[in-house]
N, CA, C and O atoms as a printed pandas DataFrame, in Angstrom:
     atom_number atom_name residue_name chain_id  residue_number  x_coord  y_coord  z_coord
0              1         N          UNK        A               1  230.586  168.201   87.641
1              2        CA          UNK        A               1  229.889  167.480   88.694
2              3         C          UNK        A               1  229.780  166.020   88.277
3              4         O          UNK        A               1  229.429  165.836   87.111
4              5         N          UNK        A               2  230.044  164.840   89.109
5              6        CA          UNK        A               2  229.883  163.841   88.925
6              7         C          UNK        A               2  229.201  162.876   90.469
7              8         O          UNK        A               2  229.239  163.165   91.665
8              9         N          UNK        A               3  228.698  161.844   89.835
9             10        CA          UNK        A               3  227.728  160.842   90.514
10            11         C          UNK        A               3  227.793  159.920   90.330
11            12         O          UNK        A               3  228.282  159.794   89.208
12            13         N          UNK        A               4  227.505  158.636   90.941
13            14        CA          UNK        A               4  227.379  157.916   90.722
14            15         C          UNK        A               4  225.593  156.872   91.170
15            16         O          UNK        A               4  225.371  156.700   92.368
16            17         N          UNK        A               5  224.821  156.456   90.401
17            18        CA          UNK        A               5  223.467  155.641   90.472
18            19         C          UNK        A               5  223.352  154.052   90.086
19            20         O          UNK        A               5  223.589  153.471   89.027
20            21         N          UNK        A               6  223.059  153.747   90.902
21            22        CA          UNK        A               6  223.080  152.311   91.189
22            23         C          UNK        A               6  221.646  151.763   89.829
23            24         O          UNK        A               6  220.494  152.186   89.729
24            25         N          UNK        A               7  222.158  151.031   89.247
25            26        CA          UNK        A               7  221.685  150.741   87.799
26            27         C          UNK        A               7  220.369  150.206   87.878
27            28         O          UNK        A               7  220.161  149.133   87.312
28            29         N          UNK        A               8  219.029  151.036   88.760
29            30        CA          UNK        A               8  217.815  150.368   89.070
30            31         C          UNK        A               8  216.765  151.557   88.549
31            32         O          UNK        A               8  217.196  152.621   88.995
32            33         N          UNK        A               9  215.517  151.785   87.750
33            34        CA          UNK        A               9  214.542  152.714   87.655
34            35         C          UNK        A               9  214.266  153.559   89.061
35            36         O          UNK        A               9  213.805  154.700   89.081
36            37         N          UNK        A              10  214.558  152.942   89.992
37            38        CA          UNK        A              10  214.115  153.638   90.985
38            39         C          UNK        A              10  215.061  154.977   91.247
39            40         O          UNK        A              10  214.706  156.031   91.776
40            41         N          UNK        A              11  216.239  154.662   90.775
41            42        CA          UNK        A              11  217.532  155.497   90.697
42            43         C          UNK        A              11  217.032  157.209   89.977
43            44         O          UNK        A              11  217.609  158.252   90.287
44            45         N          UNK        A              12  215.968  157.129   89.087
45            46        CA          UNK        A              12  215.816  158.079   88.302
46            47         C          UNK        A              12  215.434  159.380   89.402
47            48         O          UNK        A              12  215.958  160.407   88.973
48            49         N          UNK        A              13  214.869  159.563   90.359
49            50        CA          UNK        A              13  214.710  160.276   91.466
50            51         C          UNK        A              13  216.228  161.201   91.596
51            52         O          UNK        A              13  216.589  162.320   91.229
52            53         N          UNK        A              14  216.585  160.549   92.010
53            54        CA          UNK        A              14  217.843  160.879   91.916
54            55         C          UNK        A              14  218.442  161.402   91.534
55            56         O          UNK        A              14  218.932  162.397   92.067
56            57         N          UNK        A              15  218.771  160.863   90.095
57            58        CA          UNK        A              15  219.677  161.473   89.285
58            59         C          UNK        A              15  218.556  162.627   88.559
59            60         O          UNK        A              15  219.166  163.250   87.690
60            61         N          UNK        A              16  217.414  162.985   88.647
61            62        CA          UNK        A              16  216.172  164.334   88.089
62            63         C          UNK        A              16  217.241  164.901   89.278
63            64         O          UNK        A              16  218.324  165.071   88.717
64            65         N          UNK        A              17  217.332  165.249   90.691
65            66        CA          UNK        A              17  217.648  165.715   91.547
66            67         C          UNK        A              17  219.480  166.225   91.184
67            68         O          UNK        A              17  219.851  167.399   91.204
68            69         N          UNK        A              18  220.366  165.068   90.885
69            70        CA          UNK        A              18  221.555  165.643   90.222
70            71         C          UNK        A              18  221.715  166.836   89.178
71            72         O          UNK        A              18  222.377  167.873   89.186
72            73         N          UNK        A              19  220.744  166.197   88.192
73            74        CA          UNK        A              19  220.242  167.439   86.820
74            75         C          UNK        A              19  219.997  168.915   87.456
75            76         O          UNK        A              19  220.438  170.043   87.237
76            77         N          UNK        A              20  219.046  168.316   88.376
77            78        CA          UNK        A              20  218.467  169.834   89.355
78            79         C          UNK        A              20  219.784  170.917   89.467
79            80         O          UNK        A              20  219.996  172.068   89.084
80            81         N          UNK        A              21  220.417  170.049   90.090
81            82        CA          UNK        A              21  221.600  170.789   90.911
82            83         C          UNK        A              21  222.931  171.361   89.810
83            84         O          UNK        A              21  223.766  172.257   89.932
84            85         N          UNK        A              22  222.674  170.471   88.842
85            86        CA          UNK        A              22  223.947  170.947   87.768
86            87         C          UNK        A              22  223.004  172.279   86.723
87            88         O          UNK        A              22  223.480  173.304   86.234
88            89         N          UNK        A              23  221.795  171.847   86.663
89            90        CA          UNK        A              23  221.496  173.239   86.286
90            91         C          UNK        A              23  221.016  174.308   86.788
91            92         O          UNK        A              23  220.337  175.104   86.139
92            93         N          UNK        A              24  221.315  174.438   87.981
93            94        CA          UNK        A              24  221.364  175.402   88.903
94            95         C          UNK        A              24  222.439  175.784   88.838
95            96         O          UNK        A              24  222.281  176.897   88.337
96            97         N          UNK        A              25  223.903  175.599   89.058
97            98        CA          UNK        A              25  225.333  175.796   88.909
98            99         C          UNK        A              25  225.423  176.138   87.656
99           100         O          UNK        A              25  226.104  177.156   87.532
100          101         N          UNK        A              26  225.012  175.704   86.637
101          102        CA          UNK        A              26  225.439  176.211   85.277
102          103         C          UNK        A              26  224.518  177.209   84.391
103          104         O          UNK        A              26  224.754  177.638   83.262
104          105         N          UNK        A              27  223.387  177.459   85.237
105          106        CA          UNK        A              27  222.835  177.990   85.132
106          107         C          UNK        A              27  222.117  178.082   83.710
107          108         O          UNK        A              27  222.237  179.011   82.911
108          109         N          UNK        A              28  221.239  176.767   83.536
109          110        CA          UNK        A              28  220.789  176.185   82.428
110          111         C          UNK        A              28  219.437  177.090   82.134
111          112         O          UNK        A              28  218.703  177.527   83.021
112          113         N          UNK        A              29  219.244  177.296   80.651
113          114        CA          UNK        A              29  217.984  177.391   80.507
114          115         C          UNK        A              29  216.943  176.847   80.534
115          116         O          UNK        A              29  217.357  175.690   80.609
116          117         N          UNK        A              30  215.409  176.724   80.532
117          118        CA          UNK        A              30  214.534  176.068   80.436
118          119         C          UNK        A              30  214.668  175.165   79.275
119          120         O          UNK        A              30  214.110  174.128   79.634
120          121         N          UNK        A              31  215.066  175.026   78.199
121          122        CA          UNK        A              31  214.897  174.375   77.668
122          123         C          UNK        A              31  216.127  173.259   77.028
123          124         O          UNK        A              31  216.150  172.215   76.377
124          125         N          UNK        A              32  217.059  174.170   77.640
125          126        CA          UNK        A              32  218.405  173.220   77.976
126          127         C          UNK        A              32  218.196  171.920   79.107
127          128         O          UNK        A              32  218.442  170.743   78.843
128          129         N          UNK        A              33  217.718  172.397   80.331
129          130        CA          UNK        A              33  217.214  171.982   81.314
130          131         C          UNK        A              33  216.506  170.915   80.809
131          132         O          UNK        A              33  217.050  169.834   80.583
132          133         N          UNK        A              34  215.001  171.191   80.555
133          134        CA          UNK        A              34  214.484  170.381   79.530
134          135         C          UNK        A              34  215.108  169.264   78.844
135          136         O          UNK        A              34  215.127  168.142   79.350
136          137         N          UNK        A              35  215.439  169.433   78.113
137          138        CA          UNK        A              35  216.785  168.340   76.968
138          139         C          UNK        A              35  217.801  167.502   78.118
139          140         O          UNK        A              35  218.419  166.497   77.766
140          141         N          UNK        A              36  217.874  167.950   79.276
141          142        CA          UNK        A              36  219.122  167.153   79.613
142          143         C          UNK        A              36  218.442  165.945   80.752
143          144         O          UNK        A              36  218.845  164.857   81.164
144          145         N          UNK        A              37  217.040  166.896   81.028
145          146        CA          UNK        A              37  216.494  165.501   81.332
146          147         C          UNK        A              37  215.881  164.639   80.483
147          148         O          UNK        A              37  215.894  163.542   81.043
148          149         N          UNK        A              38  215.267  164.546   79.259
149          150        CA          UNK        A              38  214.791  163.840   78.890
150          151         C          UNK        A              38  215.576  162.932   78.159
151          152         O          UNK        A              38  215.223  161.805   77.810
152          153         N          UNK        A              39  216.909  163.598   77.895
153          154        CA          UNK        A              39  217.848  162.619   77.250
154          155         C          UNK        A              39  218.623  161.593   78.605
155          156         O          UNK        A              39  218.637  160.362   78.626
156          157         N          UNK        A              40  219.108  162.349   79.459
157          158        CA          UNK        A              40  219.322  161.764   80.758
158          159         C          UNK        A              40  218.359  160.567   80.877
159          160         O          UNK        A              40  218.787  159.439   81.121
160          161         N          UNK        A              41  217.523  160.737   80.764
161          162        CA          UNK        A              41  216.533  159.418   81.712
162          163         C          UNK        A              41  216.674  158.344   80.931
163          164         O          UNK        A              41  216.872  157.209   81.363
164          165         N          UNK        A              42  216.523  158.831   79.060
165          166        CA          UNK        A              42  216.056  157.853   77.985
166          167         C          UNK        A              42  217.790  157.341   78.169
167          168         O          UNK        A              42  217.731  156.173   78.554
168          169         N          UNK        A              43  219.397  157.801   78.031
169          170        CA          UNK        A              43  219.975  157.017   78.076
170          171         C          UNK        A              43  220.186  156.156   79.495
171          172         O          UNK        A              43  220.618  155.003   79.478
172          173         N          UNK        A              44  219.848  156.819   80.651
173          174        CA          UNK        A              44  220.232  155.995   81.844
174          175         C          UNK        A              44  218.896  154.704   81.683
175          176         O          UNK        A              44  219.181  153.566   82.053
176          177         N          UNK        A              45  217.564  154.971   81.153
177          178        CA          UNK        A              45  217.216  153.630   81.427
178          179         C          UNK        A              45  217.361  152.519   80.576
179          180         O          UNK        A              45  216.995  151.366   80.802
180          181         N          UNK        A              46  218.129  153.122   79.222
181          182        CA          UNK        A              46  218.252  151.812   78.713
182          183         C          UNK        A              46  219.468  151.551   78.778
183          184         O          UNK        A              46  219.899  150.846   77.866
184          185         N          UNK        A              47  220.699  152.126   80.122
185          186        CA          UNK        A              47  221.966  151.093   80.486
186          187         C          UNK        A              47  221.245  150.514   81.186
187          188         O          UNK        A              47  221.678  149.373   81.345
188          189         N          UNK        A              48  219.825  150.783   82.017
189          190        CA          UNK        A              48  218.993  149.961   83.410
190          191         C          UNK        A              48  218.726  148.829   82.675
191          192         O          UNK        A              48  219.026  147.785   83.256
192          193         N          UNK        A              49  218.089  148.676   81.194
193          194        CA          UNK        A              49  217.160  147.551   80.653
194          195         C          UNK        A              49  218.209  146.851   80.351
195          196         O          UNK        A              49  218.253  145.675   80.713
196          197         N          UNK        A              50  219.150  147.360   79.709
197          198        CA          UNK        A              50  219.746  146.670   78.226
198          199         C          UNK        A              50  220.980  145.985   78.677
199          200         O          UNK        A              50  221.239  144.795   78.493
200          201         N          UNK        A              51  222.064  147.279   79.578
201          202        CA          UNK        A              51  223.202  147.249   80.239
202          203         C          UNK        A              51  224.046  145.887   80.515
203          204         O          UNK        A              51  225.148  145.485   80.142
204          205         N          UNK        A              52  223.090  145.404   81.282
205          206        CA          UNK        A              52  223.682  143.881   81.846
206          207         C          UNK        A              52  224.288  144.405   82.661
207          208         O          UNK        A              52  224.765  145.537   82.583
208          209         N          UNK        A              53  224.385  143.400   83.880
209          210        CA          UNK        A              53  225.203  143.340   84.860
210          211         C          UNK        A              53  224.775  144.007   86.384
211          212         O          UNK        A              53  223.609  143.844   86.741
212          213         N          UNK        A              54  225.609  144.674   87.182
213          214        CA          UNK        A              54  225.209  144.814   88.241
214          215         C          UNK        A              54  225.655  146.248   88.951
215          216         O          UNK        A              54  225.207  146.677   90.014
216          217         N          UNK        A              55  226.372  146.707   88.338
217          218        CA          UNK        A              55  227.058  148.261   88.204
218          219         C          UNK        A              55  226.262  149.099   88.317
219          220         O          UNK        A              55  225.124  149.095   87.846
220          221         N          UNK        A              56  226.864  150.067   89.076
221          222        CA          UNK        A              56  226.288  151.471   88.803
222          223         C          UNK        A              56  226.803  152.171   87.709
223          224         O          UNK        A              56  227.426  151.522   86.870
224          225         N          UNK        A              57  226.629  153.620   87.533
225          226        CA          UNK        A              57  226.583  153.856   86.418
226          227         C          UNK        A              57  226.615  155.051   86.992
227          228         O          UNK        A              57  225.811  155.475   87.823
228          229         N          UNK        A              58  228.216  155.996   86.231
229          230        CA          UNK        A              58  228.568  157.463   86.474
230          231         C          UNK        A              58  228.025  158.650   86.002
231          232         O          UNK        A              58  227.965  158.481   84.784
232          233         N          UNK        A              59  227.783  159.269   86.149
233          234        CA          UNK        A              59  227.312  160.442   85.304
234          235         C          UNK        A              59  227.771  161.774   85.333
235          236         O          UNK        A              59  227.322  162.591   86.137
236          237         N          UNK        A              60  228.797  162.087   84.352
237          238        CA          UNK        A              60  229.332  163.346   84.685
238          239         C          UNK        A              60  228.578  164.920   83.501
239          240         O          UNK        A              60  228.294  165.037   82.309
240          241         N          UNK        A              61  228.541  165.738   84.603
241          242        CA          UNK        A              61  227.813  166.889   84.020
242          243         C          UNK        A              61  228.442  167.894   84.267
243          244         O          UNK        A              61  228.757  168.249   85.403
244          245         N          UNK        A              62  228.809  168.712   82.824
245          246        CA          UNK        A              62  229.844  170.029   82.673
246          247         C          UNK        A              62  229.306  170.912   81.657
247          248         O          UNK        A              62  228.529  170.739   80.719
248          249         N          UNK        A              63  229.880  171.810   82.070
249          250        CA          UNK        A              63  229.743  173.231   80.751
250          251         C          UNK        A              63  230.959  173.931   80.468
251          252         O          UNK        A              63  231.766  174.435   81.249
252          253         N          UNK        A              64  230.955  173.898   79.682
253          254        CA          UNK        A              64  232.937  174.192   78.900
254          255         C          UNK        A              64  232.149  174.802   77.607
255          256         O          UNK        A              64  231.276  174.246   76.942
256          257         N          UNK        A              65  232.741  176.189   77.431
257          258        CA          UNK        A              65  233.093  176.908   76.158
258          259         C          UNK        A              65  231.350  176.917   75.287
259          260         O          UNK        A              65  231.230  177.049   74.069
260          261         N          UNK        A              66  230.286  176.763   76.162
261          262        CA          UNK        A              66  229.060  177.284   76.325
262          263         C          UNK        A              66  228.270  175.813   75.421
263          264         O          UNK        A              66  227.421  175.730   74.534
264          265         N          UNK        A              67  229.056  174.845   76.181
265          266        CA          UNK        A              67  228.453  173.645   75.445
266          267         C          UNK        A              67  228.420  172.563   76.699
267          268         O          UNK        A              67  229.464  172.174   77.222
268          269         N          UNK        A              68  226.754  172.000   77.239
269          270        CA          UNK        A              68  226.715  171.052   77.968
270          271         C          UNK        A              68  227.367  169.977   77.752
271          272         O          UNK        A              68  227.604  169.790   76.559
272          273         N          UNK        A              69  227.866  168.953   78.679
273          274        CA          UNK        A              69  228.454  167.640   77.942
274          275         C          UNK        A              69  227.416  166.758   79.210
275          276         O          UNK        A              69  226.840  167.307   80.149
276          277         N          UNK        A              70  227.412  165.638   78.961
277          278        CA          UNK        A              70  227.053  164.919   80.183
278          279         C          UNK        A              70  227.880  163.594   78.933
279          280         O          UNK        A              70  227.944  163.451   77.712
280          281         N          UNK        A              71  228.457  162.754   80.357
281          282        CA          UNK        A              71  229.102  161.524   80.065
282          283         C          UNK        A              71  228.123  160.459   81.267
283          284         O          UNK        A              71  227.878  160.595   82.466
284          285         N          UNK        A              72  227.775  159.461   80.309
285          286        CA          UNK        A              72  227.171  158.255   81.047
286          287         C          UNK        A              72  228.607  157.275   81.235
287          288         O          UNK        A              72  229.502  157.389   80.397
288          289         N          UNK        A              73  228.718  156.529   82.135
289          290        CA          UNK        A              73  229.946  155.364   82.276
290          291         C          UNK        A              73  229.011  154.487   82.675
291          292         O          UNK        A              73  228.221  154.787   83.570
292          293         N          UNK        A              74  228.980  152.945   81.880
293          294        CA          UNK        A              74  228.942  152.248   83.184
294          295         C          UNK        A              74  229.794  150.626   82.779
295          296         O          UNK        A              74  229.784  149.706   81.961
296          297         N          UNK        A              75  230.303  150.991   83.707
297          298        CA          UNK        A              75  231.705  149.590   83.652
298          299         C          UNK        A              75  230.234  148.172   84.185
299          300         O          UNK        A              75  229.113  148.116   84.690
300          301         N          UNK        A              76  231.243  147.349   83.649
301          302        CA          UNK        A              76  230.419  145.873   83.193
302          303         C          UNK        A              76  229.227  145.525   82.473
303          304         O          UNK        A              76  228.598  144.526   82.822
304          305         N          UNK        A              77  228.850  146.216   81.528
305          306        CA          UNK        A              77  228.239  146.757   80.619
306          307         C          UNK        A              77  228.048  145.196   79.023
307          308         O          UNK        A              77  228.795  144.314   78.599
308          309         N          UNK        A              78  226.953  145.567   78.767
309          310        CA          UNK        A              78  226.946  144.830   77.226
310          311         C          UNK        A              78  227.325  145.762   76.573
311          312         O          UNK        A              78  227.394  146.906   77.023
312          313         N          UNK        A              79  227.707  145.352   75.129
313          314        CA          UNK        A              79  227.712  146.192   74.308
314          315         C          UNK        A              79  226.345  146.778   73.553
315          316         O          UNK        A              79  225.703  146.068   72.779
316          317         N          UNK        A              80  226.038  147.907   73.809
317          318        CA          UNK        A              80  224.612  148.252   73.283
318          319         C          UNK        A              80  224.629  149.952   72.780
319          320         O          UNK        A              80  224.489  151.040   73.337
320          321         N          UNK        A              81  224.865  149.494   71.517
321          322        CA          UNK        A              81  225.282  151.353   71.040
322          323         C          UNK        A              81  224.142  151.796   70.751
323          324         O          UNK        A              81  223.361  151.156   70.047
324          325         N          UNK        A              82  223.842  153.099   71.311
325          326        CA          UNK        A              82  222.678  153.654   71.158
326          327         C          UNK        A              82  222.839  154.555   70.205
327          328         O          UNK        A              82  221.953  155.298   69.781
328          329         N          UNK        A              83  224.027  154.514   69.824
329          330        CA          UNK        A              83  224.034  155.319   68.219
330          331         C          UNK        A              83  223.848  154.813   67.116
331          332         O          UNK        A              83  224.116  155.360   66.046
332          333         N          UNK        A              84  223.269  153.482   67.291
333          334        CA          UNK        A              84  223.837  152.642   66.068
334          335         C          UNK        A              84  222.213  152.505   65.781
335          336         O          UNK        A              84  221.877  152.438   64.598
336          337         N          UNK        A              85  221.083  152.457   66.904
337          338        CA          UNK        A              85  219.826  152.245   66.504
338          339         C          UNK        A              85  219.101  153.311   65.531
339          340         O          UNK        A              85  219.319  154.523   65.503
340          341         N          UNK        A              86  217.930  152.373   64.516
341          342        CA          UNK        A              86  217.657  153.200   63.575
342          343         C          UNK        A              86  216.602  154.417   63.683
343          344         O          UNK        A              86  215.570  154.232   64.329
344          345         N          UNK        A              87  216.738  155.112   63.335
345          346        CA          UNK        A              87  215.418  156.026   63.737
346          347         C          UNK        A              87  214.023  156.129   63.620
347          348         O          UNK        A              87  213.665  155.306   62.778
348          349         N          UNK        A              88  212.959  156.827   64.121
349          350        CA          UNK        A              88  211.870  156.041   63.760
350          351         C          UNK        A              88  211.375  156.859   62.594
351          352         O          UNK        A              88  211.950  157.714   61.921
352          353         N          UNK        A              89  209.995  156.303   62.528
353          354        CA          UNK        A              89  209.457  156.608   60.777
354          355         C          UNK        A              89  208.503  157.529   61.780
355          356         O          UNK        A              89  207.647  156.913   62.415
356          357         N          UNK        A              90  208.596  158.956   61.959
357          358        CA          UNK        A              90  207.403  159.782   62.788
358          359         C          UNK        A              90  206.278  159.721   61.651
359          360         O          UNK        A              90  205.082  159.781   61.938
360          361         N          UNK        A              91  206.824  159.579   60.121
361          362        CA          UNK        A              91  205.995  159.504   59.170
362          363         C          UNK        A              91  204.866  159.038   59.409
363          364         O          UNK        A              91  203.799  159.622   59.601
364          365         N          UNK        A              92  205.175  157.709   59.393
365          366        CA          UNK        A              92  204.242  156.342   59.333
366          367         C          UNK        A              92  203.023  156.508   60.839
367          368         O          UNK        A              92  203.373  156.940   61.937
368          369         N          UNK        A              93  201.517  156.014   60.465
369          370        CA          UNK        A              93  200.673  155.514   62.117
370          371         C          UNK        A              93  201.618  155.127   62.423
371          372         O          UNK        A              93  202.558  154.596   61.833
372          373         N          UNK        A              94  201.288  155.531   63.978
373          374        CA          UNK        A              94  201.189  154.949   65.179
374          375         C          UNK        A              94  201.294  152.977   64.706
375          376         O          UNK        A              94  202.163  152.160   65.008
376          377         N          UNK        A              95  200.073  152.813   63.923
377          378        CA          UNK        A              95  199.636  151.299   64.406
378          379         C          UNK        A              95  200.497  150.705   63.332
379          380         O          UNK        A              95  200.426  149.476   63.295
380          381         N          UNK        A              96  201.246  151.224   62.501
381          382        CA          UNK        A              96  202.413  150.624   61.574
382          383         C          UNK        A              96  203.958  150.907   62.058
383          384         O          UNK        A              96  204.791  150.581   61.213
384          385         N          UNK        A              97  204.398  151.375   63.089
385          386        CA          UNK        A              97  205.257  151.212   63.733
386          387         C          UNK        A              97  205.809  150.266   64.611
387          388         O          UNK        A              97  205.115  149.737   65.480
388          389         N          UNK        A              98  207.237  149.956   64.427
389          390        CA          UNK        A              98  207.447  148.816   65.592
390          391         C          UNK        A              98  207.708  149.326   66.711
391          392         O          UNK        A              98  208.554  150.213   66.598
392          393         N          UNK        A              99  207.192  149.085   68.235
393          394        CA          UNK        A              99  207.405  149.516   69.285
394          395         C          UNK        A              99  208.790  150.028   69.426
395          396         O          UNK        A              99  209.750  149.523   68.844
396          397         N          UNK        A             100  208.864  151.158   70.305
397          398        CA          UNK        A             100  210.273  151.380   70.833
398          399         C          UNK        A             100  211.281  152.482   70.033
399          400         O          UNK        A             100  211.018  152.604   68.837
400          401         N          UNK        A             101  212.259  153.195   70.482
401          402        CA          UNK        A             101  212.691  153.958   69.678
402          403         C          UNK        A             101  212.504  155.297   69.476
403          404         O          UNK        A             101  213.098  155.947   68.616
404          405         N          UNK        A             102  211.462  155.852   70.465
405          406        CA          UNK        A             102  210.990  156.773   70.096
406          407         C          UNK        A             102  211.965  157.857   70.810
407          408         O          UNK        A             102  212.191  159.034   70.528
408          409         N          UNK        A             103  212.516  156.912   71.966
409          410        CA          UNK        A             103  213.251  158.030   72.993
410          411         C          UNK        A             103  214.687  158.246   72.379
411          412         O          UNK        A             103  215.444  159.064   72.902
412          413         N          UNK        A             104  214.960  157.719   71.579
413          414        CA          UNK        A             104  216.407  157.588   71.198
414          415         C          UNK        A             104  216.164  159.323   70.313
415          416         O          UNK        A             104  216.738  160.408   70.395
416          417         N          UNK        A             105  214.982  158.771   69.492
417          418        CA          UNK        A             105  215.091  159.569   68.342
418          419         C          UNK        A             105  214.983  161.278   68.788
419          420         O          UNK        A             105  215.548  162.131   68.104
420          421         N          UNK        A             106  214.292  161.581   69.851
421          422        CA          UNK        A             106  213.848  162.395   70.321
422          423         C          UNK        A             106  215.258  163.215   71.237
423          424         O          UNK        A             106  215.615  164.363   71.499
424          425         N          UNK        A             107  215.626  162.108   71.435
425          426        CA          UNK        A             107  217.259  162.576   72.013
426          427         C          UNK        A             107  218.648  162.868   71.291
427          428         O          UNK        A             107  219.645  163.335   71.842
428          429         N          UNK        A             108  218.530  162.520   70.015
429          430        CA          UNK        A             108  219.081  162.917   69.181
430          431         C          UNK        A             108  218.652  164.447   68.171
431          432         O          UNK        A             108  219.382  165.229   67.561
432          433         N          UNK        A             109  217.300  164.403   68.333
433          434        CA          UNK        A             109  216.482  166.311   67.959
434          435         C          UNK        A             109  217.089  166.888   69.153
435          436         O          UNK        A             109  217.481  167.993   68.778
436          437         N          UNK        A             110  217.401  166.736   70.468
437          438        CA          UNK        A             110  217.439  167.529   71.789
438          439         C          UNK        A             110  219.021  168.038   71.477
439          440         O          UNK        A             110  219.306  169.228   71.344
440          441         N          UNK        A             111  219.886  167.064   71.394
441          442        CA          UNK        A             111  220.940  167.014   71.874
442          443         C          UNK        A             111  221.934  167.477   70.463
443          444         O          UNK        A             111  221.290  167.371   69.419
444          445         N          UNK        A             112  223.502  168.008   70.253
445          446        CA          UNK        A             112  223.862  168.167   69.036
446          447         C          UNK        A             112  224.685  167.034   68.680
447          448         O          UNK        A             112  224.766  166.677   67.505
448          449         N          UNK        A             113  225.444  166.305   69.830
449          450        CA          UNK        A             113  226.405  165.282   69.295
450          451         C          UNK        A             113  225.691  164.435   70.854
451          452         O          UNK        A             113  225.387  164.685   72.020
452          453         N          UNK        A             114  225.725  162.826   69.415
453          454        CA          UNK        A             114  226.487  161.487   70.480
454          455         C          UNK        A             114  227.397  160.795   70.160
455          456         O          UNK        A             114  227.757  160.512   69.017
456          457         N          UNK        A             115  227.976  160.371   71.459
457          458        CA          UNK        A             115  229.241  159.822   70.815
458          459         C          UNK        A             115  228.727  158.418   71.807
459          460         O          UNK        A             115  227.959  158.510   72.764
460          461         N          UNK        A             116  229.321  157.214   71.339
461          462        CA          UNK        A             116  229.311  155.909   72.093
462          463         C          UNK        A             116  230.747  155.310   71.861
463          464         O          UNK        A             116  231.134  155.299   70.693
464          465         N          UNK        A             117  231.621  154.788   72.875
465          466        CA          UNK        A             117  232.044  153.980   73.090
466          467         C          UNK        A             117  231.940  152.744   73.713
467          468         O          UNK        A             117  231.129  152.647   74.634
468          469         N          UNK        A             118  232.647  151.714   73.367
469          470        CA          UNK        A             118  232.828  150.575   74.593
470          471         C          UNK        A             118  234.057  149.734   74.347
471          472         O          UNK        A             118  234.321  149.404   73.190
472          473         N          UNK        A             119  234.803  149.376   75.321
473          474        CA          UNK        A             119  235.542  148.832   75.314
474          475         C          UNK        A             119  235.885  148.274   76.464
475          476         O          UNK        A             119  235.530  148.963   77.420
476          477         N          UNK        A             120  236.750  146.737   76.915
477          478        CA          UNK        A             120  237.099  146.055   77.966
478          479         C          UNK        A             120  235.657  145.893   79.096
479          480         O          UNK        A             120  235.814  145.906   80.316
480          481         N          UNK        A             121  234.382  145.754   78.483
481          482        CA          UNK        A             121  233.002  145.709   79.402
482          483         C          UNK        A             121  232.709  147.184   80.189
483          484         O          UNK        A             121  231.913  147.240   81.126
484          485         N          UNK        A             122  233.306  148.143   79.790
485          486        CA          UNK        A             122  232.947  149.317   79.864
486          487         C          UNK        A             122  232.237  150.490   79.085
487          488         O          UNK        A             122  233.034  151.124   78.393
488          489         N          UNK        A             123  230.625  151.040   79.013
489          490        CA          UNK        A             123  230.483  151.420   78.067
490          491         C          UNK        A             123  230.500  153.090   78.501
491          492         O          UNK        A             123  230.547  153.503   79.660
492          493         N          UNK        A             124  230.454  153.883   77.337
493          494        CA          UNK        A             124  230.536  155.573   77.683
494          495         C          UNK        A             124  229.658  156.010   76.408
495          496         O          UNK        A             124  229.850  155.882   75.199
496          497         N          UNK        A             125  228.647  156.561   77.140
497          498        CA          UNK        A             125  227.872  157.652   76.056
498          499         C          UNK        A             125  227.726  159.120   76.392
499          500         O          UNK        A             125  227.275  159.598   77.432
500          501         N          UNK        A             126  228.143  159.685   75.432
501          502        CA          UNK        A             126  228.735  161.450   75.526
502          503         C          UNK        A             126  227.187  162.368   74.795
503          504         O          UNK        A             126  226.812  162.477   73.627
504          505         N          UNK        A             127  226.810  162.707   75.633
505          506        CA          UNK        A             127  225.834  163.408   74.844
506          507         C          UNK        A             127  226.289  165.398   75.241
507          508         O          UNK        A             127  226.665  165.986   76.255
508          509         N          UNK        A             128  226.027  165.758   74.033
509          510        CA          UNK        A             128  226.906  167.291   73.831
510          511         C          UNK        A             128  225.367  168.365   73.554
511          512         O          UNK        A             128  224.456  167.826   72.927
512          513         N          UNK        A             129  225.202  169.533   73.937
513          514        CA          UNK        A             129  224.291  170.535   73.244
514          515         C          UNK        A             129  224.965  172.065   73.771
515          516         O          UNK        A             129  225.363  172.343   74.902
516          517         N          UNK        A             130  224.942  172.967   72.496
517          518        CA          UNK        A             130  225.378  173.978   72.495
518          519         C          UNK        A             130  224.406  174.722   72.973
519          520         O          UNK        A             130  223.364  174.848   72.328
520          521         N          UNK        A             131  224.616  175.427   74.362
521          522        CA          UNK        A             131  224.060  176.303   74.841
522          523         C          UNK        A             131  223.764  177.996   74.455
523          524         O          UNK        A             131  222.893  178.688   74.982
524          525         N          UNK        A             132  224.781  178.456   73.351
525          526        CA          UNK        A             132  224.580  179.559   72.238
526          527         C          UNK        A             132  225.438  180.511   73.062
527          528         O          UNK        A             132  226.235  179.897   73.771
528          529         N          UNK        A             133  225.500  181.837   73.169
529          530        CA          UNK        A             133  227.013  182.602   73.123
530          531         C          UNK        A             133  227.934  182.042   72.278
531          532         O          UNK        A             133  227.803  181.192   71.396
532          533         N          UNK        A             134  229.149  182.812   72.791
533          534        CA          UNK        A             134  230.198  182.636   71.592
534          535         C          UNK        A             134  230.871  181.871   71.622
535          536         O          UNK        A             134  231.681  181.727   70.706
């Protein structure tokens, strides 16, 4: 299944409503379900913040060989690898932390693989989780 969302917060309606529908068809668990929105939102809003530009932004959602994939696209893009940011210290207060980060990190516990590309002002983030069978 694929979509396309016009690169604005308000968009998130939406694409909760796409998620809806792909895990209905694939017949996701609760807590698969779970994971694909919260990683969904945390990478679509920071192509919204970070992204640059004026693009929408694709989103393709599959299940192959009992493993979710969702692919983010969004052509005219900065370069902004969300794999590359550091993780946070859950260690450390609250009040000794630097803002931010928290969603990345949390999406990387959810999810089993990310992958980031970019190239020619086009960026692609692959987020993967094994749904279990064989």
């Amino acid at each position: 299944m694929q979509r396309s969302f016009s690169r604005e917060l308000r968009s998130l309606a939406a694409l909760f409503d796409f998620l809806d529908e792909a895990a209905e068809r694939y017949r996701l668990d609760e807590d698969s379900r779970f994971a694909a929105r919260l990683a969904a939102e945390e990478i679509f809003t920071n192509m919204v913040k970070y992204g640059g530009g004026e693009d929408n932004v694709a989103i393709t959602v599959e299940v192959r060989d009992h493993r979710l994939q969702m692919v983010f696209v969004h052509a005219g893009a900065v370069n902004f690898d969300v794999t590359a940011a550091d993780d946070v210290d859950v260690s450390r207060p609250i009040g000794e932390r630097t803002p931010g980060g928290i969603g990345l990190f949390l999406v990387r516990r959810m999810m089993d693989e990310i992958a980031y590309e970019y190239a020619d002002g086009v960026a692609r983030v692959t987020l993967s989780r094994h749904l279990g069978g064989s």
